[in-house]
C-alpha positions in Angstrom: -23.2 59.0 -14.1 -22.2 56.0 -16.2 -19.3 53.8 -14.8 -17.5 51.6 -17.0 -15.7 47.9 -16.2 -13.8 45.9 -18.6 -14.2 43.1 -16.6 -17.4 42.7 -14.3 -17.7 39.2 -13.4 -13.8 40.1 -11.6 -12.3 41.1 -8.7 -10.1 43.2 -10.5 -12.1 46.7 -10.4 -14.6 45.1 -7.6 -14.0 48.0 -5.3 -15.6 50.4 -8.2 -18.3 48.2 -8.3 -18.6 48.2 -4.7 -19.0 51.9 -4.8 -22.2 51.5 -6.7 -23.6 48.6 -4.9 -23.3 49.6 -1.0 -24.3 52.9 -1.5 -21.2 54.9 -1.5 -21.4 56.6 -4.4 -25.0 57.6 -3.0 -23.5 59.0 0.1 -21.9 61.4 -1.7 -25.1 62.4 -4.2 -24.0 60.7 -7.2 -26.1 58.9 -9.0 -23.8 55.9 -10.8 -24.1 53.2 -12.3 -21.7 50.3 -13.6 -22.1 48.3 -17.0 -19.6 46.3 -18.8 -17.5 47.5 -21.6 -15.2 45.4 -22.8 -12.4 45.2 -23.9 -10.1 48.0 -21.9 -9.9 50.4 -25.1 -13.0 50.2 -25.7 -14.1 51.3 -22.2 -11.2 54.0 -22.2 -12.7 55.0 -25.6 -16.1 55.7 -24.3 -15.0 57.8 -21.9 -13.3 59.9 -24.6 -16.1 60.2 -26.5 -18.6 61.1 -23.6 -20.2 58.2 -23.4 -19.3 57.4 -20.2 -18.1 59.4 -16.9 -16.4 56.8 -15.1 -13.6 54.1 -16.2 -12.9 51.2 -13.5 -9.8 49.6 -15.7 -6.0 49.3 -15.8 -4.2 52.3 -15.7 -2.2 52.0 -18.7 -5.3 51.2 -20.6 -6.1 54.9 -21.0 -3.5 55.4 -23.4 -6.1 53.9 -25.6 -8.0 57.0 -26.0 -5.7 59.4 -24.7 -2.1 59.3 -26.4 0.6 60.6 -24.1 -2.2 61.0 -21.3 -3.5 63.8 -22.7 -7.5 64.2 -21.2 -7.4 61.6 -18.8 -7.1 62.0 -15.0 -6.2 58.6 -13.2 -8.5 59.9 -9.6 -7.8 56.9 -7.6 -6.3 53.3 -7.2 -8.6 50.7 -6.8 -5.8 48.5 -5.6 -2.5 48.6 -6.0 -0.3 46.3 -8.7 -0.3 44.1 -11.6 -3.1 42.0 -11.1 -3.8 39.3 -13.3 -2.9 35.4 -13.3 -0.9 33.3 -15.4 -2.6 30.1 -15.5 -2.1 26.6 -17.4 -3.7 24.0 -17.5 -3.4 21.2 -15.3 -2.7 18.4 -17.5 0.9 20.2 -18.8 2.1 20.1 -15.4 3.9 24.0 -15.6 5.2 24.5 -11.7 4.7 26.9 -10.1 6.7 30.5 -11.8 8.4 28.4 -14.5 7.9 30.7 -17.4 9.9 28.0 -19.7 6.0 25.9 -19.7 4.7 28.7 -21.9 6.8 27.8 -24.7 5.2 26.5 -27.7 2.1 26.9 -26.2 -0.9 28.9 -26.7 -1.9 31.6 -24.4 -5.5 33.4 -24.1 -5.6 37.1 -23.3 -7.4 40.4 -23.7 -6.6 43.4 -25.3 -4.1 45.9 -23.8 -4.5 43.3 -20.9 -1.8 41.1 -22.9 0.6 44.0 -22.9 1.4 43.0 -19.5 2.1 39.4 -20.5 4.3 40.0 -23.5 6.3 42.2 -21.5 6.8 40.4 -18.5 7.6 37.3 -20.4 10.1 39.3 -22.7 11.8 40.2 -19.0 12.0 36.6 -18.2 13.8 35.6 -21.1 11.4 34.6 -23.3 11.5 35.5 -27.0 8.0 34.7 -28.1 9.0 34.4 -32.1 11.9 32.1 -31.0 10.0 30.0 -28.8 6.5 30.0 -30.5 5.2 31.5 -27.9 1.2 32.5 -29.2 -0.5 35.4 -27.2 -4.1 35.8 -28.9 -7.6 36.3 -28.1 -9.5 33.8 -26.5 -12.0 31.9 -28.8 -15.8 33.3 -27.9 -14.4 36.8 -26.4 -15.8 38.8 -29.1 -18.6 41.8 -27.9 -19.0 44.4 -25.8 -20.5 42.5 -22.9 -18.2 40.3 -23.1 -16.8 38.9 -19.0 -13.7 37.5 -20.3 -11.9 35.9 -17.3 -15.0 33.8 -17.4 -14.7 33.2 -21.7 -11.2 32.7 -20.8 -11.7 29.5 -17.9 -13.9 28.1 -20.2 -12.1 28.2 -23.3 -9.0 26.6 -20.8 -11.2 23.7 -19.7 -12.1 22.8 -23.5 -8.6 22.8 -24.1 -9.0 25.7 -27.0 -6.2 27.3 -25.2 -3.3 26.0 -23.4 -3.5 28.5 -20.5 -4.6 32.2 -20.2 -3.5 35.6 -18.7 -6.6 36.7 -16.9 -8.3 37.8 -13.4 -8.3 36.5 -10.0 -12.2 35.1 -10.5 -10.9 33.0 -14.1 -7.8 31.5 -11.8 -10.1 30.8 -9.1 -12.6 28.7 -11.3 -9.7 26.9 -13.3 -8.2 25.9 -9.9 -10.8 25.0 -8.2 -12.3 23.2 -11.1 -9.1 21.0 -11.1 -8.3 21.8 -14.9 -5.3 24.5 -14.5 -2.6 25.4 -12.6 -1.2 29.3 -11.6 2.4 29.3 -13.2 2.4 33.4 -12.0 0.5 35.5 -9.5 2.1 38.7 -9.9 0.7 40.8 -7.0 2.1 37.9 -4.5 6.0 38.1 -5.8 6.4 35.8 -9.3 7.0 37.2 -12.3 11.0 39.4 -13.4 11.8 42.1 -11.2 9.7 45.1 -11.4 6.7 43.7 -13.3 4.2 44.0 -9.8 4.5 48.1 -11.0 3.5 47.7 -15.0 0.1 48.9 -14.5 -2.5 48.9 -11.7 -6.2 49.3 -11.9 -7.6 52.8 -11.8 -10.5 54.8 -11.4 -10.1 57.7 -14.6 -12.4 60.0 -15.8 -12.0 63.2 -18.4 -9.6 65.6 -17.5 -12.8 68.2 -17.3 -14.6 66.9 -14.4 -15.2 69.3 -12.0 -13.6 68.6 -8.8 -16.5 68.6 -6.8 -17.8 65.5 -8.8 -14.2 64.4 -8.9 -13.1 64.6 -4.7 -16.8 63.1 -4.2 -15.7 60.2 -7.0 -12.7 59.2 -4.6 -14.1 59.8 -1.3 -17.2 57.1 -2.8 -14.1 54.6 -4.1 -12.0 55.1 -0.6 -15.4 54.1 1.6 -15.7 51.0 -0.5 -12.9 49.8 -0.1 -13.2 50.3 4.0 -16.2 48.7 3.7 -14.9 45.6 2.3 -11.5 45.6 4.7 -13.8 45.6 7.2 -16.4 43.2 6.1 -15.0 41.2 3.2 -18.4 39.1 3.3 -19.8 42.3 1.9 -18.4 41.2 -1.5 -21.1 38.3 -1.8 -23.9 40.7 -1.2 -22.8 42.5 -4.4 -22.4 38.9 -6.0 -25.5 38.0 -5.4 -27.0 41.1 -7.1 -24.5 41.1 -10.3 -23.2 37.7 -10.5 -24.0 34.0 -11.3 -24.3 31.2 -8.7 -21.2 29.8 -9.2 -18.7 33.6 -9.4 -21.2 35.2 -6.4 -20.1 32.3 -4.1 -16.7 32.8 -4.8 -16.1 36.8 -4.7 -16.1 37.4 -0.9 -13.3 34.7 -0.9 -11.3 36.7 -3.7 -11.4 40.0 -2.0 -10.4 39.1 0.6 -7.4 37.4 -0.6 -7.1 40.7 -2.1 -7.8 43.2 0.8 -3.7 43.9 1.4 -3.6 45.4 -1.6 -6.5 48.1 -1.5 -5.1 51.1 -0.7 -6.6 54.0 -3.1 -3.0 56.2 -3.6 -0.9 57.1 -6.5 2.5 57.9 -6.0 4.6 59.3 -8.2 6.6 56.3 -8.4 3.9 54.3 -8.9 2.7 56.5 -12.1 6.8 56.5 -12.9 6.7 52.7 -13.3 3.6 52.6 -15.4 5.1 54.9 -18.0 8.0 52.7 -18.4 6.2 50.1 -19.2 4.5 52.2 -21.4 7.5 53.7 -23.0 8.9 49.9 -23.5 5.5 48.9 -25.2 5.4 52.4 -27.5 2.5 54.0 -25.9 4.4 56.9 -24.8 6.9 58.6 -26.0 7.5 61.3 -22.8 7.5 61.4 -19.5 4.4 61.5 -17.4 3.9 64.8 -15.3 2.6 63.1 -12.6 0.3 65.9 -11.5 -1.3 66.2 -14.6 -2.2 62.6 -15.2 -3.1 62.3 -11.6 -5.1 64.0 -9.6 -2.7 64.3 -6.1 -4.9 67.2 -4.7 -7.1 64.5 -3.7 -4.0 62.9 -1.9 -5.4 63.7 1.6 -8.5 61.7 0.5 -6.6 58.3 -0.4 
């Protein structure tokens, strides 16, 4: 089986990843293996089209492929809310949850990943015509194997961008690196009310997978994330297999930052407040049924 990340180089999917790595997915029989494909629709696209089993990605990414979730099951969470960084760089001296520092300013993001931005920002009170506000691409982050929160740290440092909406691993390096500044961590309480439930990051496959495959899929994504509650340091082993230098010695120190947040269910609220957001951005026009996007008769498994 093929398993597809957005985003390697991250912490965002890493429990997928993990999976793979420590053996889980093994336990279980499968035989999987994880490859970047980015951006988000184009990951969500290959699983449409067969080319992959597996997605590792943000939920409301699989609107990409599959209009009003139509052939998409969302099997587990790999953690729960929005999880990406607004970050700045240094020298603009944004504080800490002022959204006004974004104006006139240019900010890098992905595809479908910038959804998340735009609408959080609209929330906040920012009118991104009004106050010139540019959400684009980040220069370089062109390609299928593309790692962009790493394209994106980069990009910030050579001052192509003025800051960028990206993963844990891009705000680490930019931080640490002394050239920007994290202006919104959404998972840990900035950002309007409401926007920590926008999206999360799922593990999907096709709607026809057999549930065999499927209950073995979770059970794989639920022991990696044990795994890693219970030995965070695990995360460098992984690192050091499908990282560089610099991101392997940082991941165990990531994850576990983000260990609170690993807890594999879906609850109808949860799926609720994705489709809003998805209803405000015009990628849905119904309501979700929650057990047909999601797959809650693996419930007892999360």
């Amino acid at each position: 089986m093929r398993l597809a990340i957005p985003d390697l180089i991250s912490n965002s999917y890493f429990p997928a990843l993990a999976a793979a790595e420590l053996g889980c997915f093994a336990a279980e029989g499968l035989d999987v293996s994880a490859e970047l494909i980015f951006p988000v629709d184009r990951a969500y696209r290959a699983l449409r089209d067969g080319e992959v089993d597996l997605v590792a990605s943000a939920a409301h990414g699989a609107l990409a492929a599959f209009p009003e979730w139509r052939g998409v099951r969302l099997l587990a969470a790999l953690a729960q809310g929005m999880y990406w960084f607004l970050v700045m760089h240094a020298d603009l001296g944004v504080a800490r949850g002022d959204l006004a520092g974004v104006k006139g300013r240019r900010i890098g993001a992905a595809p479908w990943v910038e959804m998340g931005l735009r609408h959080l920002l609209a929330a906040g009170g920012i009118d991104l015509r009004r106050d010139a506000v540019r959400i684009a691409p980040v220069p370089g982050a062109a390609g299928s194997s593309v790692n962009f929160g790493l394209t994106a740290a980069r990009a910030l440092e050579r001052r192509e961008i003025d800051g960028f909406w990206a993963n844990g691993m891009a705000a680490e390096i930019a931080v640490a690196e002394g050239f920007g500044t994290i202006v919104l961590d959404v998972r840990r309480g900035d950002g309007p009310p409401g926007c920590f439930g926008y999206t999360f990051g799922a593990l999907a496959a096709r709607a026809d997978l057999p549930g065999e495959t499927a209950a073995a899929v979770v059970r794989a994504l639920v022991a990696a994330q044990r795994l890693l509650k219970a030995d965070p340091g695990r995360a460098a082993e992984i690192g050091a297999r499908r990282f560089p230098a610099r991101e392997a010695g940082l991941i165990a120190g990531i994850v576990a930052r983000d260990l609170p947040y690993y807890d594999a269910a879906i609850a109808p609220a949860g799926l609720a407040a994705v489709n809003e957001f998805a209803r405000a951005m015009s990628l849905v026009d119904e309501d979700a049924d929650y057990r047909r996007v999601v797959a809650a008769e693996f419930a007892d498994l999360w």
